[in-house]
C-alpha distance (Angstrom), angle and dihedral (degrees) to the residues before:
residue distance angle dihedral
X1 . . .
X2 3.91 . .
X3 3.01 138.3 .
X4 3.59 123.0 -64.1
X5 4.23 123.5 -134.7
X6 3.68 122.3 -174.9
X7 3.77 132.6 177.3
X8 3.88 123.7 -145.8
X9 3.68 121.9 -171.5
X10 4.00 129.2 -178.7
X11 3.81 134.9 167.4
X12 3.35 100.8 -127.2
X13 4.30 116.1 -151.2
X14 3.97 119.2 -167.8
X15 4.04 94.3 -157.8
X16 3.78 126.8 -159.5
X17 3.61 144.6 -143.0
X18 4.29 143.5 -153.8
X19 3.88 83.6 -122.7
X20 3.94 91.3 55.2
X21 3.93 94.2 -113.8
X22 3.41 116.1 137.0
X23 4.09 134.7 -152.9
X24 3.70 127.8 -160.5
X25 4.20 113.8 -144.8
X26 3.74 136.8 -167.9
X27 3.67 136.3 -157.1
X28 3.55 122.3 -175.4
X29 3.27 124.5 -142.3
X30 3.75 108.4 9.4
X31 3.70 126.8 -177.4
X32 3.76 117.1 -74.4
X33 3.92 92.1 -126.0
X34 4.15 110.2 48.1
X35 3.28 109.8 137.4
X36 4.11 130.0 -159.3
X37 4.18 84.3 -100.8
X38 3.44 94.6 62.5
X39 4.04 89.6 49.1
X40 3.67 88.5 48.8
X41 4.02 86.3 52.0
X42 4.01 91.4 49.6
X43 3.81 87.1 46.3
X44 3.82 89.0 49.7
X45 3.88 87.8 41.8
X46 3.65 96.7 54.4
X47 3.61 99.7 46.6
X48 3.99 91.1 47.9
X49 3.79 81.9 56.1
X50 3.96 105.3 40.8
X51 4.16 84.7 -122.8
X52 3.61 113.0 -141.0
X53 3.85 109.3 -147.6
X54 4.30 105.8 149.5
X55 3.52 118.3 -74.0
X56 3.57 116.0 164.5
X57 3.37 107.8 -128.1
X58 4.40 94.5 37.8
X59 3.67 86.4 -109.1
X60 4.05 110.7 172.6
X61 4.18 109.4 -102.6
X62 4.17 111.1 -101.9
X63 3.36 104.4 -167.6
X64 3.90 142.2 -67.2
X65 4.12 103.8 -80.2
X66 3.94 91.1 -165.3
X67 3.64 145.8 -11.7
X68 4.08 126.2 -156.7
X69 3.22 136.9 175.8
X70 3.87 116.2 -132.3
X71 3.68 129.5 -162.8
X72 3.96 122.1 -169.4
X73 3.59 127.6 -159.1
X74 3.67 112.8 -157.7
X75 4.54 117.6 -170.5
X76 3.56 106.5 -174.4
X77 4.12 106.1 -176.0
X78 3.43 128.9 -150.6
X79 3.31 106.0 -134.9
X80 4.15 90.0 160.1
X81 4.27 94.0 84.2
């Protein structure tokens, strides 16, 4: 068997809130192309629309403090031949 490689890649959002909480979010597999305008439109989007997306303690959604893109290379070796 050889060796297996695998490549993971999220968009990674630190989100924040009124209350000063923040919330770290992942979503796999984003399109190759995003660009920081179209996170500056979600940001604008979400605050428009008092997004919902699980804080604890219902606090109202601040504003997305950073976005990154985050690719993982994974070498798993066979070292059972």
């Amino acid at each position: 068997m050889a060796d297996i490689i695998k490549t993971d890649e999220t968009l990674d959002f630190e989100f924040a809130f009124v209350d000063g909480d923040t919330r770290l979010s992942k979503i796999k597999n984003p399109k190759d192309n995003i660009t920081a305008q179209e996170i500056q439109e979600l940001n604008t989007f979400m605050r428009a629309n008092n997004a919902v997306i699980g804080d604890r303690y219902n606090s109202t959604f601040a504003q997305i403090n950073s976005a990154k893109r985050v690719r993982k290379t994974t070498t798993t070796f066979d070292i059972n031949s």
